[in-house]
Structure formats: C-alpha cells, structure tokens
ZAGU-655209 format. One record per residue (C-alpha): residue in one letter; x negated, y negated, z. Coordinates in nm, 2 decimals, always signed. Each point is the difference from the previous one (the first is absolute). Example, Ala and Ser with C-alpha at 12.3 -4.5 7.8 and 13.67 -1.06 7.14 Angstrom:
node r->A | u->-1.23 | v->+0.45 | w->+0.78
node r->S | u->-0.14 | v->-0.34 | w->-0.07
// end
This chain:
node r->X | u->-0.46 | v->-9.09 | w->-5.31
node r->X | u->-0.09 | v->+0.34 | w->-0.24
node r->X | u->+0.08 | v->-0.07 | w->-0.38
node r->X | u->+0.32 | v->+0.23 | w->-0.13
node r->X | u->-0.13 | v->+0.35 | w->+0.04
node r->X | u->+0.11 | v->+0.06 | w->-0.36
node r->X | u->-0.13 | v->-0.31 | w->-0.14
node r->X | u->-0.34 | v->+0.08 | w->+0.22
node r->X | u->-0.06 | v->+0.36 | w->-0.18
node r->X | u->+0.06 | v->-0.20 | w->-0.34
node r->X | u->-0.23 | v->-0.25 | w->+0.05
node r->X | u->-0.29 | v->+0.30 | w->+0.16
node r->X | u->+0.03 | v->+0.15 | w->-0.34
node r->X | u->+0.04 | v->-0.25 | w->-0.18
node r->X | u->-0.12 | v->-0.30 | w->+0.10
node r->X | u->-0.35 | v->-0.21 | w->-0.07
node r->X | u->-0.22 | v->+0.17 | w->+0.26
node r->X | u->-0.32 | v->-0.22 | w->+0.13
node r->X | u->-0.25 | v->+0.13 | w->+0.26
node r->X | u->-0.05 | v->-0.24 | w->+0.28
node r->X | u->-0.19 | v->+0.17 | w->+0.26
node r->X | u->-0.11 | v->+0.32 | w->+0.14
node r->X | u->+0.06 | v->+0.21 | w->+0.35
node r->X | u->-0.32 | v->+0.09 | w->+0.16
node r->X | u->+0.11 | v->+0.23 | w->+0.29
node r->X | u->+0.10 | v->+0.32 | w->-0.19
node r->X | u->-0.17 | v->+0.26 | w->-0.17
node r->X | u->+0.18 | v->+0.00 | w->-0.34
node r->X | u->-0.04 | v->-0.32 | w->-0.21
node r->X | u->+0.37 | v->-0.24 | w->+0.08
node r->X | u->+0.04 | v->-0.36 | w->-0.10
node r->X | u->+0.24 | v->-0.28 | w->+0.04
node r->X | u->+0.18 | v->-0.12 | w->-0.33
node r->X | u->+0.16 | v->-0.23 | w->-0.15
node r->X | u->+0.33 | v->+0.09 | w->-0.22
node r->X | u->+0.16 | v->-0.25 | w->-0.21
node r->X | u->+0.30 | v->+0.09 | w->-0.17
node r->X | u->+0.30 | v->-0.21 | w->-0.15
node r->X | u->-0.17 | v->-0.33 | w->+0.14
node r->X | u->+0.01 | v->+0.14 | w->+0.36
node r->X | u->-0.29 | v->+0.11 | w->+0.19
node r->X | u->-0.04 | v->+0.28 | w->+0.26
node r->X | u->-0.27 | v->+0.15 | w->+0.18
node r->X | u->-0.08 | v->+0.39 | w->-0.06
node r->X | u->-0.27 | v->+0.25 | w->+0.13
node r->X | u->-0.19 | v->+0.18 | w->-0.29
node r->X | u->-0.15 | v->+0.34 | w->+0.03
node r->X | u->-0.19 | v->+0.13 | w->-0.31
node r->X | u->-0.04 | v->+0.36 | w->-0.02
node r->X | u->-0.37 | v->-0.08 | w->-0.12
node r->X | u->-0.10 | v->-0.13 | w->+0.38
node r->X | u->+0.16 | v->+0.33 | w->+0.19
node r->X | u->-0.29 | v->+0.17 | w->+0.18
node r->X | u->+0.02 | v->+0.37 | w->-0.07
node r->X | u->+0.14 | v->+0.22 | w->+0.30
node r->X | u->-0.08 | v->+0.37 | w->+0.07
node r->X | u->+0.35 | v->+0.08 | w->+0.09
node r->X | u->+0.24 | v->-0.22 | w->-0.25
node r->X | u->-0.01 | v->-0.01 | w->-0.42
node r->X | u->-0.25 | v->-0.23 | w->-0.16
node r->X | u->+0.19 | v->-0.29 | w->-0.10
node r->X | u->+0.33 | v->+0.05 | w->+0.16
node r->X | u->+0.00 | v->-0.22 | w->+0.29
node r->X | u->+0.16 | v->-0.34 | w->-0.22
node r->X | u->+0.29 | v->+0.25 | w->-0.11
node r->X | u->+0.01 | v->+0.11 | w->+0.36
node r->X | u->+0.08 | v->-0.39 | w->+0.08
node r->X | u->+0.28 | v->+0.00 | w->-0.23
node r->X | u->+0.16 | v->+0.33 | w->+0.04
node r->X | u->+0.08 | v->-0.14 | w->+0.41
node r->X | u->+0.15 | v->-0.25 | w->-0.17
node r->X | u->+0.26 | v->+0.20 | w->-0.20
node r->X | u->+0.04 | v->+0.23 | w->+0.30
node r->X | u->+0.09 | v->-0.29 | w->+0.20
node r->X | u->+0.25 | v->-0.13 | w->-0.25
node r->X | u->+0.15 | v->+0.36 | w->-0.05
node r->X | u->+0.00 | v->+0.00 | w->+0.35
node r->X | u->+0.25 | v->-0.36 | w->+0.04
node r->X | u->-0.27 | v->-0.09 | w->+0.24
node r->X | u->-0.20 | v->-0.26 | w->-0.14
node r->X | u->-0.31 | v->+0.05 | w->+0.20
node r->X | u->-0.22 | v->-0.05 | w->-0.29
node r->X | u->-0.07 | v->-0.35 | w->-0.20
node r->X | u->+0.09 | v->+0.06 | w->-0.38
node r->X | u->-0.32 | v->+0.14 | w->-0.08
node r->X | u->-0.06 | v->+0.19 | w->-0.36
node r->X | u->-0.23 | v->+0.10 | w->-0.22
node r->X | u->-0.17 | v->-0.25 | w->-0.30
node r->X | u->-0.18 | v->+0.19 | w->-0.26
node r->X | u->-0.20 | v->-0.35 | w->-0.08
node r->X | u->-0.17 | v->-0.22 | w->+0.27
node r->X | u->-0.34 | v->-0.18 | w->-0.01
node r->X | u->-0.14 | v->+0.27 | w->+0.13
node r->X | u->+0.18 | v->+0.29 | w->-0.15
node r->X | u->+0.31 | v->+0.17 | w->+0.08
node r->X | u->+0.11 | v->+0.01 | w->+0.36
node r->X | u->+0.29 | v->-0.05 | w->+0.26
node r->X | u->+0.11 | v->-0.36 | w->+0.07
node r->X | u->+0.25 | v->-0.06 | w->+0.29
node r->X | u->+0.15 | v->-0.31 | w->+0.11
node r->X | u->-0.19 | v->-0.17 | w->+0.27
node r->X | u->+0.17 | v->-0.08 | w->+0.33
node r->X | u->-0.03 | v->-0.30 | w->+0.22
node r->X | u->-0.06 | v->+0.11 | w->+0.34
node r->X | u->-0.16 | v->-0.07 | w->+0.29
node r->X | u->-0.31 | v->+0.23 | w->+0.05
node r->X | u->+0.00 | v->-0.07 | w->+0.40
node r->X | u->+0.32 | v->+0.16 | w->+0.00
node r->X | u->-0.02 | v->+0.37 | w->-0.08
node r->X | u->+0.14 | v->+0.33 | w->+0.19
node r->X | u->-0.26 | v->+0.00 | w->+0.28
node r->X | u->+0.17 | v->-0.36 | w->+0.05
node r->X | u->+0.36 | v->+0.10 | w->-0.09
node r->X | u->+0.22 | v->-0.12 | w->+0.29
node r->X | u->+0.27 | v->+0.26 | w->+0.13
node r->X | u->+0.29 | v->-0.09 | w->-0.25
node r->X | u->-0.23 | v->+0.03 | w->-0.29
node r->X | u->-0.12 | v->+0.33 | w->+0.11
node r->X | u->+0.35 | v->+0.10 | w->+0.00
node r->X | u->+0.03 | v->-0.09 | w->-0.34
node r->X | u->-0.30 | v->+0.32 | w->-0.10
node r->X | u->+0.21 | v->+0.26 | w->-0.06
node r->X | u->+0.01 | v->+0.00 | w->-0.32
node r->X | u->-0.38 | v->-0.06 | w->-0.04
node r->X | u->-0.07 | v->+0.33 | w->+0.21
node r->X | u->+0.23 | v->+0.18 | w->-0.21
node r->X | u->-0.13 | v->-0.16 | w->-0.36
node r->X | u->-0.38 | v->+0.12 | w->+0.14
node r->X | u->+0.14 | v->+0.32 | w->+0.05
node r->X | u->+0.15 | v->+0.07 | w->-0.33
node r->X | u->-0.30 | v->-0.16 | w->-0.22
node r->X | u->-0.23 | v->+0.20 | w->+0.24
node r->X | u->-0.20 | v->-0.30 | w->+0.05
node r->X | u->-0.36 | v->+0.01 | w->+0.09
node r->X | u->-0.08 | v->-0.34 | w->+0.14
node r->X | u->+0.28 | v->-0.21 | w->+0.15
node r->X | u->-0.19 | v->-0.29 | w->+0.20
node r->X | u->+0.19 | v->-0.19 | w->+0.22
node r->X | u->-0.11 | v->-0.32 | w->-0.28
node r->X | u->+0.17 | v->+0.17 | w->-0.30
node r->X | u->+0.33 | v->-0.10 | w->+0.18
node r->X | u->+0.07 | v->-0.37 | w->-0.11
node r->X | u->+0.31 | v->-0.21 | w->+0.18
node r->X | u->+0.06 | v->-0.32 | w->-0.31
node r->X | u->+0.15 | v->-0.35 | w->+0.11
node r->X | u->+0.34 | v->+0.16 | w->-0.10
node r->X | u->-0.02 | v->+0.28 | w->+0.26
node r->X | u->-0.02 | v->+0.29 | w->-0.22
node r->X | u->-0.26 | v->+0.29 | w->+0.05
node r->X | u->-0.21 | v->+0.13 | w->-0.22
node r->X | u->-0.21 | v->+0.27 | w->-0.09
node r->X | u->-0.37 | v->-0.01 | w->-0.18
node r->X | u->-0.33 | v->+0.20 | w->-0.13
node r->X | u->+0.13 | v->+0.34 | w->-0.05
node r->X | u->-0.28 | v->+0.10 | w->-0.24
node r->X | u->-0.04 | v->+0.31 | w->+0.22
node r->X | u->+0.32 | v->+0.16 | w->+0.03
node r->X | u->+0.22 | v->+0.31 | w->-0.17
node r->X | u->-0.25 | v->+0.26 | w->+0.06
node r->X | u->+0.11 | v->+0.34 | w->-0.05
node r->X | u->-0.21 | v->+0.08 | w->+0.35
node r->X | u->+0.11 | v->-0.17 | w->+0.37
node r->X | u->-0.17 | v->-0.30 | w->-0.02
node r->X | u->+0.22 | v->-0.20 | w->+0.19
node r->X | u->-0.22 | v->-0.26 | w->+0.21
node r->X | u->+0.24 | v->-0.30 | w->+0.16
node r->X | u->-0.02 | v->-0.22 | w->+0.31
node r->X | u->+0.39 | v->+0.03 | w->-0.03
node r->X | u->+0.15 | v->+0.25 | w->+0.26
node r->X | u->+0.14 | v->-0.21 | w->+0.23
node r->X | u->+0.36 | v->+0.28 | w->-0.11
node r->X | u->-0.17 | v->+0.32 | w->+0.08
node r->X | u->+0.26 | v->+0.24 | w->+0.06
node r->X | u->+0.31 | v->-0.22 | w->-0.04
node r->X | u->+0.25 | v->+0.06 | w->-0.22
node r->X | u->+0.02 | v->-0.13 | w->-0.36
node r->X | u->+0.28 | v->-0.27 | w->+0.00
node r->X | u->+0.26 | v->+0.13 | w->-0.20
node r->X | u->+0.02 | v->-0.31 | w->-0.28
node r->X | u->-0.42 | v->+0.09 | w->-0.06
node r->X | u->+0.14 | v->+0.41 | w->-0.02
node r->X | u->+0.22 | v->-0.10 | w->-0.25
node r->X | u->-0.24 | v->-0.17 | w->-0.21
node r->X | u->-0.21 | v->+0.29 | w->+0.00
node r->X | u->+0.29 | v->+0.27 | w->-0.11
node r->X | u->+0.09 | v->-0.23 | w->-0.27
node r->X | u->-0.39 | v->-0.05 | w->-0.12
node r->X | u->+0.02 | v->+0.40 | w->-0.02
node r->X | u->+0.34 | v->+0.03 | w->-0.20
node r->X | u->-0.18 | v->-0.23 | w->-0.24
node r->X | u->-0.22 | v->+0.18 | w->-0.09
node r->X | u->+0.19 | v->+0.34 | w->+0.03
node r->X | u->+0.31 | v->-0.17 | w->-0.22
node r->X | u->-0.24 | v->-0.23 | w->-0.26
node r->X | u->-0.31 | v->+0.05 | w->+0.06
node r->X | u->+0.01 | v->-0.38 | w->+0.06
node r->X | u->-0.34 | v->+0.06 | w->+0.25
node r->X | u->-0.22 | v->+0.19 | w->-0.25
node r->X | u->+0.10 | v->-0.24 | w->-0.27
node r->X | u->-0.11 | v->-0.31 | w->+0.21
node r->X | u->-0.29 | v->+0.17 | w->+0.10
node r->X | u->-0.14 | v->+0.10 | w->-0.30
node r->X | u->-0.32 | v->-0.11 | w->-0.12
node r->X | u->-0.09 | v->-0.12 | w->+0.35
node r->X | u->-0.03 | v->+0.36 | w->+0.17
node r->X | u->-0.06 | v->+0.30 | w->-0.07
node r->X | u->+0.27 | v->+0.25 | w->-0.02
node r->X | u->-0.10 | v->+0.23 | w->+0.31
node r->X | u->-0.01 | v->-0.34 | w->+0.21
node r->X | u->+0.35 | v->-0.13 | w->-0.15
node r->X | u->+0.13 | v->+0.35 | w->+0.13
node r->X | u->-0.17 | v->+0.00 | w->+0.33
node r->X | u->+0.16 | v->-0.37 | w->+0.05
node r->X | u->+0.35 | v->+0.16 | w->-0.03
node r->X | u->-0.07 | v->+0.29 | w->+0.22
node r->X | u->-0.10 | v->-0.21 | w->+0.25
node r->X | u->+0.31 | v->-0.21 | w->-0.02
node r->X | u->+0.20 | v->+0.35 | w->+0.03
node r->X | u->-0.19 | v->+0.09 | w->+0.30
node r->X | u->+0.05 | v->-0.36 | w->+0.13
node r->X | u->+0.32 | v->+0.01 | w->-0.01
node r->X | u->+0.00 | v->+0.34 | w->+0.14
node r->X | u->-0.14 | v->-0.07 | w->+0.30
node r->X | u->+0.15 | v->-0.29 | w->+0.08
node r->X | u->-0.25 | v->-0.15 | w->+0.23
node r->X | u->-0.34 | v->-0.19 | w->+0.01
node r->X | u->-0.24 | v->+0.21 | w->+0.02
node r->X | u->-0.27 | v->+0.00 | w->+0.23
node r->X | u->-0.39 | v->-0.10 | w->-0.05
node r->X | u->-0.17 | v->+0.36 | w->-0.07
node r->X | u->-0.25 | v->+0.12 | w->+0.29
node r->X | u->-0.28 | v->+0.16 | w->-0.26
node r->X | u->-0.01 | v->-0.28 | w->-0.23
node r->X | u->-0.06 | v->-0.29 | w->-0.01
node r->X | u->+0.34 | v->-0.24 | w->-0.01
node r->X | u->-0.13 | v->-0.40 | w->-0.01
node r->X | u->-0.21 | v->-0.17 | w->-0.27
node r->X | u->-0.32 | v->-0.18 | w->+0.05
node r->X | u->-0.03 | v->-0.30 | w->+0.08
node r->X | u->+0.33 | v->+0.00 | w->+0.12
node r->X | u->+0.00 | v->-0.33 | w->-0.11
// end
C-alpha cells in the first residue's frame, strides 16, 4: 500500500535520501533511492538535473522540473495520475526530481491491459493531451497491488510546439465524459479567478509553456472530443514500449 500522499511529499523533501541503484535503459541518468524519514522507509526514484542529456528541441536542464510540474497538474487536476513527485534542491548528486516509486508489475502494462482496464484510460488520453506529452509508452502506465493507475517519465512534455506522441488513442473521436469536462473548465477558472495554475507552475515552466497549457485546456474543453492521431506527423513514441 502507497505511504499518505502528504506524508510522501514530506518525507521526498525532507527525508534522509540514499542512492541504492541505478536504471540503465534510458538516456538521462535515473536511480532507485532510499528515503528515510520519521523512522519509516520508502522507496523514491531520483533524477538529478546534472545527468539530463541535452535535447535540441526542450531547455537545458528542465526536464526534472518537467517531472514535477505533471505532478502538480495532476493534483490541480483531482486526478491523481501522478506519484507525489517534487523537486529537492540537495541530493547526492545534485538537485533533481524525486517521485515516489510504485510497486507494479512490469509484465502488466497497456499493450497488456485487459478490456476493463482500458476502459479506465480516459483520463490518461486526456492528461497526454493537455501536458502535450511527447513520449507516452505503453510502460509508463503502472497498475499497483491496490488497483490504482498511474502515470510516469514525463521529462518530455509542455512544449509550446505539438509534440504529442502517445500509444493512447484507443477514444479517437469520442466524446469527453462530462465529469473529465468539468475538471478541465474548472482547471481554467483557476487560473482565470487566482491564477492558482501559474502560481503552481512557477519555477518549473516557462511562462509561454504555462500559457500554452491553459489554452490547450480551453480548446479541450471546446471541442469536446478526443482528437484523432494527426496524418502528417507523427502521433506514437518509439519504442512504444
């Protein structure tokens, strides 16, 4: 069972942090952690900005704040897609994102996903849409022991450009539920009433891609419909894996 999420994003940023071993199959420098806070112990993944390998197309040391910004989009959101995930200014190796790690089984991912849990994507395909994210593989969606879905690696998302790439689109052309439309109306009047977006966001993007986030949740809601793949781009990551 997850930790408390509150107690979690207390013991991220506060807790005693303890490298324990690394992840070899991506690009950008991840490990597996060890927090220990208040005499309990929980298990974290650690991103330091200092092992992101530059990209062409996104900010040179943004993608850790990237991480965490999904996070707080998730939560302003009600969805809870994201682990509590935030950003520690001191780590062993530097400042970086650290997000709670989820126990899953890797076996089981979307390509997997029997029918009922593929029922269960909608608000995935809608999340991917509003962060405008670059490279959903169907193994950054994690089912835990207590049934709940979640959403990781979103390094590569928020661009101001389309760079939506997703294996998600099983909803092409269906209509939003209403409950999901809601969520996005009242993300906008957030923003619009408090500026309660641009003040979580902060620090994690840049201000042209914190505005671009709430115009796409205007045209979202708008529409009122998946979109479909584009025809002259292309709409799936690789691997899709």
């Amino acid at each position: 069972m997850a930790p408390d999420k509150f107690f979690a994003l207390n013991a991220l940023q506060k807790g005693n942090l303890q490298l324990q071993g690394q992840f070899l199959s991506g690009s950008n420098y991840t490990f597996m952690a060890e927090v220990i806070f208040e005499d309990q112990k929980m298990t974290a993944v650690y991103k330091p900005l200092r092992g992101e390998q530059p990209l062409w197309d996104f900010p040179a040391g943004s993608l850790c704040k990237r991480e965490v910004a999904a996070f707080e989009v998730s939560e302003l959101l009600g969805w809870e897609l994201v682990p509590p995930t935030i950003f520690r200014k001191k780590g062993p190796l530097g400042s970086g994102s650290l997000q709670l790690f989820i126990e899953s089984d890797p076996e089981y991912h979307y390509f997997k996903f029997n029918h009922e849990d593929r029922q269960r994507l909608r608000p995935v395909a809608l999340f991917d849409l509003l962060i405008n994210n670059a490279d959903r593989k169907g193994g950054h969606i994690l089912k835990d022991v207590d049934d709940h879905l979640w959403l990781i690696d979103h390094g590569i998302c928020f661009h101001t450009e389309d760079k939506l790439r997703t294996v998600v689109w099983d909803f092409a052309g269906e209509p939003i539920p209403r409950d999901l439309l809601a969520d996005l109306c009242r993300f906008t009047v957030q923003e619009d009433e408090q500026g309660g977006v641009t003040r979580k966001l902060e620090g994690l993007l840049r201000g042209s891609e914190i505005s671009m986030l709430i115009h796409r949740a205007q045209h979202l809601a708008n529409l009122g419909i998946f979109p479909t793949p584009l025809g002259n781009r292309r709409s799936y990551p690789w691997p899709p894996v």
